[in-house]
N, C-alpha and C positions, 0 to 999 in steps of 0.2 A: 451571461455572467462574465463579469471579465476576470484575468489573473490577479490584479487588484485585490478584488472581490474575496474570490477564493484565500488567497494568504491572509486577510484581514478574520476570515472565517475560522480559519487554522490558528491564527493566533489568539483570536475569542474563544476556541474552544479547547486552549493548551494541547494544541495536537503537536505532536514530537514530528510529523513527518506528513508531507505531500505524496501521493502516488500518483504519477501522471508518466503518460508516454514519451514527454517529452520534458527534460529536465531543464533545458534551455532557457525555458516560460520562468524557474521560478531561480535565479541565479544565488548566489551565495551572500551576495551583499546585500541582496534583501531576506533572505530565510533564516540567516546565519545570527545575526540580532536577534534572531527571537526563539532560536533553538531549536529551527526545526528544519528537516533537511528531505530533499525533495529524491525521491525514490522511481526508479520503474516499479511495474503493476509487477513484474515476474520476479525482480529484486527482492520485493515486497512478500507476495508467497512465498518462495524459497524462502527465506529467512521465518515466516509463519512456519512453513513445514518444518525447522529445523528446529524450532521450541515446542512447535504443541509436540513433537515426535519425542521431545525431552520429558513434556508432560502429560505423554500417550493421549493425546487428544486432537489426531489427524480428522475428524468430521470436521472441524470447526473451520482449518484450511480448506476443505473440500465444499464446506458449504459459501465461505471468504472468494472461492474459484469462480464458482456459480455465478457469487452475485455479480461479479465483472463480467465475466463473461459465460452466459449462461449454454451456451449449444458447445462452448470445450473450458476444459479437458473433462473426459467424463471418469465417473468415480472408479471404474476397473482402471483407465490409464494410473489414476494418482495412485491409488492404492498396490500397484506392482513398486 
């Protein structure tokens, strides 16, 4: 698939934000027209933990952790 691809996908399904390791791929003069801004994968959780922690609903990060990367962090790390 190419980054193309991908932003055309993001912006077909009104996504507010790209998460990818590499931010570089989806620069600002192209994300930025269409409102949506391209995030790291750990940016990404962190700021998850920081609302569902607001709307005491840390599983939902913890299972969001998984799906990226399933063998870390495991739920005793997140949950300290």
């Amino acid at each position: 698939m190419q980054l193309t691809d991908v932003l055309a996908a993001a912006v077909a399904l009104g996504a507010a934000l790209i998460a990818t390791a590499n931010r570089n791929d989806f620069p600002g003069d192209a994300c930025d027209p269409h409102g949506i801004a391209a995030v790291r994968p750990d940016d990404f959780l962190l700021d998850r933990l920081v609302l569902d922690t607001q709307d005491q609903d840390i599983p939902s990060t913890i299972a969001c952790a998984h799906a990226i990367c399933p063998s870390k962090p495991s739920d005793s790390a997140i949950a300290k």
